[in-house]
C-alpha positions as CSV (number, residue, x, y, z in Angstrom):
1,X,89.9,-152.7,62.5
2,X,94.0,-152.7,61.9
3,X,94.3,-154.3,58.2
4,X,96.7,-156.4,57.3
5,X,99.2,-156.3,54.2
6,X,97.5,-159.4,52.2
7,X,99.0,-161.5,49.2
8,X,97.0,-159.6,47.2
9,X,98.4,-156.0,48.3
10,X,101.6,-157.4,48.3
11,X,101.9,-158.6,44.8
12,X,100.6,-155.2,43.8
13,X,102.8,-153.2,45.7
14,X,99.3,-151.8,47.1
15,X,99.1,-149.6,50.2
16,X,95.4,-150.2,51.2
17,X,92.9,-153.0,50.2
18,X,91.2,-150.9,47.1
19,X,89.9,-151.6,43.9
20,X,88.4,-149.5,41.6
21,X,85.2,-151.5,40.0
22,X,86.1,-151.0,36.0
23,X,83.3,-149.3,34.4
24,X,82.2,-150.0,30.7
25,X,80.3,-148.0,28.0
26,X,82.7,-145.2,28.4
27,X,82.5,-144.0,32.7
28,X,86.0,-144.9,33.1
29,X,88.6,-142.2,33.3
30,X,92.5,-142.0,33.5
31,X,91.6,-139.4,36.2
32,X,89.6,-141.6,38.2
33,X,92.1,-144.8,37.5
34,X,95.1,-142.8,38.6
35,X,93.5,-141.3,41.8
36,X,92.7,-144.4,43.2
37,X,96.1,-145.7,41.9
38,X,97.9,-142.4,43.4
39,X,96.4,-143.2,47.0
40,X,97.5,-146.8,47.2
41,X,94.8,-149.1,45.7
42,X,94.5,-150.5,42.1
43,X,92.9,-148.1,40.0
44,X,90.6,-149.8,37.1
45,X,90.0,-148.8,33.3
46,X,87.0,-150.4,32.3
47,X,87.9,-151.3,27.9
48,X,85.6,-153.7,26.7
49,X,83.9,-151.1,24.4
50,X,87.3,-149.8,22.8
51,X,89.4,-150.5,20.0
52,X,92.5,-151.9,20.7
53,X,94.2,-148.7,19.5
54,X,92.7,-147.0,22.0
55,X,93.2,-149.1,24.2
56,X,96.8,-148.9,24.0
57,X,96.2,-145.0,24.6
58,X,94.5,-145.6,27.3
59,X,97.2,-147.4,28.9
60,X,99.3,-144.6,27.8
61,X,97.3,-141.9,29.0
62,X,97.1,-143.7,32.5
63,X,100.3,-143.8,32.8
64,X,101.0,-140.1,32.3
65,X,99.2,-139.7,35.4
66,X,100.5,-142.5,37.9
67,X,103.2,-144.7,38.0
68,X,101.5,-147.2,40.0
69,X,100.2,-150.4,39.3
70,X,96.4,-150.2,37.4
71,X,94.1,-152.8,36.2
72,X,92.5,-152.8,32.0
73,X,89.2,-154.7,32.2
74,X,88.0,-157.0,29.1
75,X,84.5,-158.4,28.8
76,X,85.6,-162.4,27.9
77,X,82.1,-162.6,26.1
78,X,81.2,-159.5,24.4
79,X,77.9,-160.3,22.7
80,X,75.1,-162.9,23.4
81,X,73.5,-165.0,20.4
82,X,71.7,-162.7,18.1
83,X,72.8,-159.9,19.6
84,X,75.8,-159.2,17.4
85,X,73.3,-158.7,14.4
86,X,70.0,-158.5,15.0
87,X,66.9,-158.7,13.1
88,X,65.7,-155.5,11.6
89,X,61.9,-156.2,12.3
90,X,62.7,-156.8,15.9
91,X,64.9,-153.0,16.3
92,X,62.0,-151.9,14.6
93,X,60.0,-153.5,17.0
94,X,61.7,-152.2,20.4
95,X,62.2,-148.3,18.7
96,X,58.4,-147.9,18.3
97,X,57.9,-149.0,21.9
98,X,60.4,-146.5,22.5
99,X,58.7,-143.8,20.2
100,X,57.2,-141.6,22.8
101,X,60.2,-141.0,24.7
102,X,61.6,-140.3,21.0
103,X,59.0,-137.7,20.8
104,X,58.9,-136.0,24.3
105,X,63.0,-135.0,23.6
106,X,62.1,-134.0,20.3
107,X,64.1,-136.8,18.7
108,X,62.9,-138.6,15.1
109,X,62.5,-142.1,15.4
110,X,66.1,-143.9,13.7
111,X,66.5,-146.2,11.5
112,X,67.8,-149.3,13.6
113,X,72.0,-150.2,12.2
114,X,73.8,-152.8,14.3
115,X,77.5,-151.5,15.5
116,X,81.0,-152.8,15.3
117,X,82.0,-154.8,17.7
118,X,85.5,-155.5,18.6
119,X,86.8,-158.9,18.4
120,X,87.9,-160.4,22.4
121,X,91.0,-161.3,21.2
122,X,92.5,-158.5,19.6
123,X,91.5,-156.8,22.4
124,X,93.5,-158.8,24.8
125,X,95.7,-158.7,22.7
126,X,96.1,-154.8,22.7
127,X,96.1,-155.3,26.2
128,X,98.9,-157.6,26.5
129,X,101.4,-155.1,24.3
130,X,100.2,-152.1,27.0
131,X,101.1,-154.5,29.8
132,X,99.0,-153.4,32.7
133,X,99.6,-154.9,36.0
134,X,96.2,-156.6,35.9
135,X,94.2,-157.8,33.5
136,X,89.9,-158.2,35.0
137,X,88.1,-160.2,33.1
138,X,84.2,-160.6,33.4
139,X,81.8,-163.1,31.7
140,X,84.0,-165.9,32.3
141,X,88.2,-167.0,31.8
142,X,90.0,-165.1,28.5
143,X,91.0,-168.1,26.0
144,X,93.8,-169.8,27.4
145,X,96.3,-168.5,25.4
146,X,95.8,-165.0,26.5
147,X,96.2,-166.6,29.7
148,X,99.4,-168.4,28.8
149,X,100.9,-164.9,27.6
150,X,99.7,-162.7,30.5
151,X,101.5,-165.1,32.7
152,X,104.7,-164.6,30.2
153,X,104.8,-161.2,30.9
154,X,103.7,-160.9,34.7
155,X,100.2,-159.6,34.1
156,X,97.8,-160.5,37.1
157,X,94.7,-162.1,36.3
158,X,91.6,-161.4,37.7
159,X,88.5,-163.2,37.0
160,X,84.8,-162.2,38.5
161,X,82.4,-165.1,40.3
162,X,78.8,-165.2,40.7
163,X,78.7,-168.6,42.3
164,X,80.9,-171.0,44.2
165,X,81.1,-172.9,40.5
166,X,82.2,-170.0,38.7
167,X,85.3,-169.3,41.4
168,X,86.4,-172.9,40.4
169,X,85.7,-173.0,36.9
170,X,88.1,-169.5,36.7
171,X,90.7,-171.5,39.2
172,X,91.2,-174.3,37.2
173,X,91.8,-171.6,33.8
174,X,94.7,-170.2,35.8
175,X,93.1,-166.9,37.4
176,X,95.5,-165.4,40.3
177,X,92.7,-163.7,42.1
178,X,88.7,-164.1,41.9
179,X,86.2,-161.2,42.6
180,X,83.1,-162.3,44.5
181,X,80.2,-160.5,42.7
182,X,77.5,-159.9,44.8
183,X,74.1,-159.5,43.7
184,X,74.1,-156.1,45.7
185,X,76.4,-154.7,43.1
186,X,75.3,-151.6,40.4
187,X,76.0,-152.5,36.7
188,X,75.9,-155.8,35.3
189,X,76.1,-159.1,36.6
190,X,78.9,-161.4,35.3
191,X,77.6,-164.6,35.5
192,X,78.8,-166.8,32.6
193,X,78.0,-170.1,33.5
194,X,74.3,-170.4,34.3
195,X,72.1,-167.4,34.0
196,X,72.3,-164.8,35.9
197,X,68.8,-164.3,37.3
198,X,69.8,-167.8,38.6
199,X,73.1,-166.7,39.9
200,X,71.9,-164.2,42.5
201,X,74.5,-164.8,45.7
202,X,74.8,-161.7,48.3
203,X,78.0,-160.8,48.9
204,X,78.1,-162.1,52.1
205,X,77.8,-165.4,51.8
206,X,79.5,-165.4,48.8
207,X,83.1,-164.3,50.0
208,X,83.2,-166.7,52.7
209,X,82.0,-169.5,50.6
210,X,85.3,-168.5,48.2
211,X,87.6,-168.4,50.7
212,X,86.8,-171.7,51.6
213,X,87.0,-173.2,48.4
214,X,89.7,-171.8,46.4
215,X,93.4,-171.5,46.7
216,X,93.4,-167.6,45.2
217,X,93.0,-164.1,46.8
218,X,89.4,-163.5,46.9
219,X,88.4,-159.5,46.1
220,X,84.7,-159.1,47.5
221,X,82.4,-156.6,45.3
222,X,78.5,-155.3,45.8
223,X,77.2,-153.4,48.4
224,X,80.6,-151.9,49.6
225,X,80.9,-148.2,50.1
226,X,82.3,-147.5,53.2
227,X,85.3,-148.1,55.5
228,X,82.8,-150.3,57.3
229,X,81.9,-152.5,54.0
230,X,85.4,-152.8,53.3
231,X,86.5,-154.3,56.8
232,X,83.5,-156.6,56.8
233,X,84.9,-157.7,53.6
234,X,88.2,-158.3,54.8
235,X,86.9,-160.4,58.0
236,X,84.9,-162.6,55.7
237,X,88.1,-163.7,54.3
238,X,88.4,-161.3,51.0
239,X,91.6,-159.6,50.3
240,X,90.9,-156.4,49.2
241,X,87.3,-155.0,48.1
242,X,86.1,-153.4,45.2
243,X,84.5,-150.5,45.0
244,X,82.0,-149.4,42.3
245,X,79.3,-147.2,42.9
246,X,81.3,-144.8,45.3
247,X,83.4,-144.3,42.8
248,X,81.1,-143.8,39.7
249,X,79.2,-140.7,41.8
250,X,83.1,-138.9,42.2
251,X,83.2,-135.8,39.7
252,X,86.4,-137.9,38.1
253,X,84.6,-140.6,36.7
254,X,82.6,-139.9,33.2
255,X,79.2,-140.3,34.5
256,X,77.3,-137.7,33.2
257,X,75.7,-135.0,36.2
258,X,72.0,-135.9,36.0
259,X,73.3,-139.4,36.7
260,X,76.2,-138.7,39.9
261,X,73.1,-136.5,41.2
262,X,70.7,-139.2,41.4
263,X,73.1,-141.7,43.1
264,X,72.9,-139.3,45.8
265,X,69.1,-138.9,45.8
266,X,66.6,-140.8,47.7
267,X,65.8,-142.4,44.5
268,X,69.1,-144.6,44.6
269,X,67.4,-146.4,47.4
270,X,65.2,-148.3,44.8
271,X,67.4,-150.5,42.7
272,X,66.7,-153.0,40.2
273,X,67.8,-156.4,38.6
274,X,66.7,-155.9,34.9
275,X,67.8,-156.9,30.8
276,X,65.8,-153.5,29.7
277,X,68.9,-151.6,29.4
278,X,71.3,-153.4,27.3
279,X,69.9,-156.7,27.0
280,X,72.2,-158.7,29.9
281,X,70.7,-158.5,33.5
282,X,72.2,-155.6,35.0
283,X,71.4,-153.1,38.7
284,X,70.0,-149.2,38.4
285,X,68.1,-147.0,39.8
286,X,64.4,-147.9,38.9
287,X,63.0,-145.0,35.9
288,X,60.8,-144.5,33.3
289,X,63.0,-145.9,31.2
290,X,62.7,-149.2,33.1
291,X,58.6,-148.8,33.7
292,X,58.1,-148.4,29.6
293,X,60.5,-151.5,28.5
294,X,59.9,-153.9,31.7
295,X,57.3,-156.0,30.2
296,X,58.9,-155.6,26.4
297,X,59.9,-158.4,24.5
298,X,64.1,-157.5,24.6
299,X,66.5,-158.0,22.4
300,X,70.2,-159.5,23.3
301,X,73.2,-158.3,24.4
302,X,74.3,-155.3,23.2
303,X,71.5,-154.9,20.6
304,X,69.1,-153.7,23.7
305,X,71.8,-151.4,24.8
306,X,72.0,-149.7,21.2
307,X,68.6,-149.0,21.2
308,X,68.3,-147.9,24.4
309,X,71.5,-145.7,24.4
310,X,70.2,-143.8,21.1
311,X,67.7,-141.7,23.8
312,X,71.2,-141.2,26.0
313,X,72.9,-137.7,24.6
314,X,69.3,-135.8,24.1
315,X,68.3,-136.9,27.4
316,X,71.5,-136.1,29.2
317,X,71.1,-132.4,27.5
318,X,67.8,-131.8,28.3
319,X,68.5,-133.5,32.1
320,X,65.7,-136.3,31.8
321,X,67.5,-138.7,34.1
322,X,64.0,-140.9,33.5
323,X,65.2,-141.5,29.6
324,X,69.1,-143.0,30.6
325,X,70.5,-146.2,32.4
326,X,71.3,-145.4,35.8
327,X,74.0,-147.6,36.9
328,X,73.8,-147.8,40.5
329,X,74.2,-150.5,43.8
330,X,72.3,-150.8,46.7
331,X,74.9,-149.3,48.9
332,X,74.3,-146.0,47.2
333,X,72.2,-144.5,50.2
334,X,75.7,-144.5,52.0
335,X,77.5,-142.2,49.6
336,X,79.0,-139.1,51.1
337,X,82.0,-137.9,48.3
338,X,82.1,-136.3,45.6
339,X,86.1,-136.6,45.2
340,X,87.7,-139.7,44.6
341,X,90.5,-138.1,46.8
342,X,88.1,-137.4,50.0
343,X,86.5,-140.9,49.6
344,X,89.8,-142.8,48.9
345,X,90.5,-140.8,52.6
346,X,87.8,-141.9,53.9
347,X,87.6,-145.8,52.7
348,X,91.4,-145.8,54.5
349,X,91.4,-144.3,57.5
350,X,91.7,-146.7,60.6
């Protein structure tokens, strides 16, 4: 298929119809962001997890590797009720259900301590001073005015849908393009106005159904990892596609090894939908980790994900992929690359 120079590419000076999908809890790179930026689509820094000192280093450190346009990503809601400070008899509750995989890595069971999390605003805030080309926002529109000064200063917005009523809803707040998030995508789902096990739209029909109803670029996301995924995307009406899981498996992005190796295993073939690993509904590759916590009673967003994540260093170090979040979508059984390089190559040859 020839592609075509779309609004979107155009505003973003972009050679090719590529995003990088933004990657939280710490699997974004500059490396990975400026490679995809260097080839001629919009590299992505997922920053909802960092200060907004760093992330005006980020921005910096970015830019000492590309000149070219790159996107910061923000969660818009950052925490679900209760999950900012959770009880102590309910962390207690979820870390003895947890205290045999304590045990097999040799770990003592914590004591349970909520974390810091950093306030939306200053975030956006730290954002807006480091003056990215985009801004991504997921979990619904950034207040309004963050929107107001984004459009001050030229900063594309770009807001991520689950359902035809999320596109408008993120419309009518002034968004100048809307990803269509599949249900085939790895990672979480963004829905933010009903839940999301009730939000479950392929990507498919979802792009089309966009296109249709809204007067912005459309990006399509989930299930895309291939040249072939990306034209589809385009001939459903999207503008560009983004690309997650491809991406995450390249040796740039900070994905540990046990993990990159099973999104090239057979085992990436099984996926699932699930709240046991941070407490929002989120696609990986079904574990142990998954079997022990499925029918747990689960705290919220991010409580879940502290527990969960205390298991995450030991594990990496002793290579039980079974004990960590696997991150993965269902298009992994496609993935060929190692190298963000050879797959940006490959994701752009006609």
């Amino acid at each position: 298929m020839q592609r075509m120079t779309t609004e979107f590419m155009q505003r973003l000076s972009l050679a090719h119809p590529i995003v990088l999908g933004p990657f939280g809890g710490g699997f974004s790179t500059a490396t990975l962001t400026a490679a995809v930026s260097n080839a001629g689509g919009l590299g992505s820094f997922g920053a909802h997890h960092l200060a907004p000192e760093r992330i005006l280093q980020t921005a910096t450190d970015i830019r000492a590797l590309t000149s070219r346009p790159f996107a910061l990503n923000l969660w818009a809601s950052n925490y679900d009720p209760g999950g900012a400070s959770p009880s102590l008899d309910d962390m207690r509750r979820l870390l003895d259900r947890l205290r045999p995989c304590f045990d097999e890595l040799g770990l003592p069971l914590p004591e349970p301590a909520p974390r810091t999390i950093h306030p939306v605003r200053e975030q956006a805030q730290a954002v807006i001073e480091a003056r990215p080309a985009v801004l991504s926002v997921v979990f619904g529109p950034p207040p309004a005015d963050v929107v107001r000064e984004c459009k001050a200063r030229d900063i594309m917005l770009v807001g991520a849908a689950t359902t035809p009523d999320e596109a408008q809803a993120l419309a009518g707040a002034g968004m100048d393009a809307i990803v269509a998030s599949g249900f085939e995508a790895g990672g979480h789902r963004p829905s933010f106005l009903a839940p999301a096990e009730d939000s479950l739209h392929g990507t498919m029909a979802l792009v089309p159904l966009l296109a249709s109803l809204v007067d912005v670029p459309i990006v399509a996301a989930g299930g895309i990892a291939d040249a072939r995924g990306v034209d589809a995307a385009l001939r459903l009406g999207a503008q560009a596609a983004q690309i997650g899981t491809a991406f995450l498996a390249c040796d740039e992005s900070a994905a540990p090894e046990i993990h990159r190796d099973e999104l090239f295993s057979a085992r990436a073939r099984w996926t699932v939908l699930s709240r046991v690993y941070s407490g929002r509904l989120a696609r990986g590759i079904r574990n142990r980790l998954y079997d022990d916590l499925r029918d747990a009673e689960q705290l919220p967003y991010p409580a879940q994900g502290w527990l969960v994540g205390l298991l995450r260093d030991a594990a990496i170090e002793q290579g039980r992929a079974d004990l960590i979040s696997l991150w993965c979508g269902q298009a992994a059984g496609l993935l060929t690359h190692r190298r963000a390089e050879d797959l940006m190559a490959a994701l752009t040859a006609n």
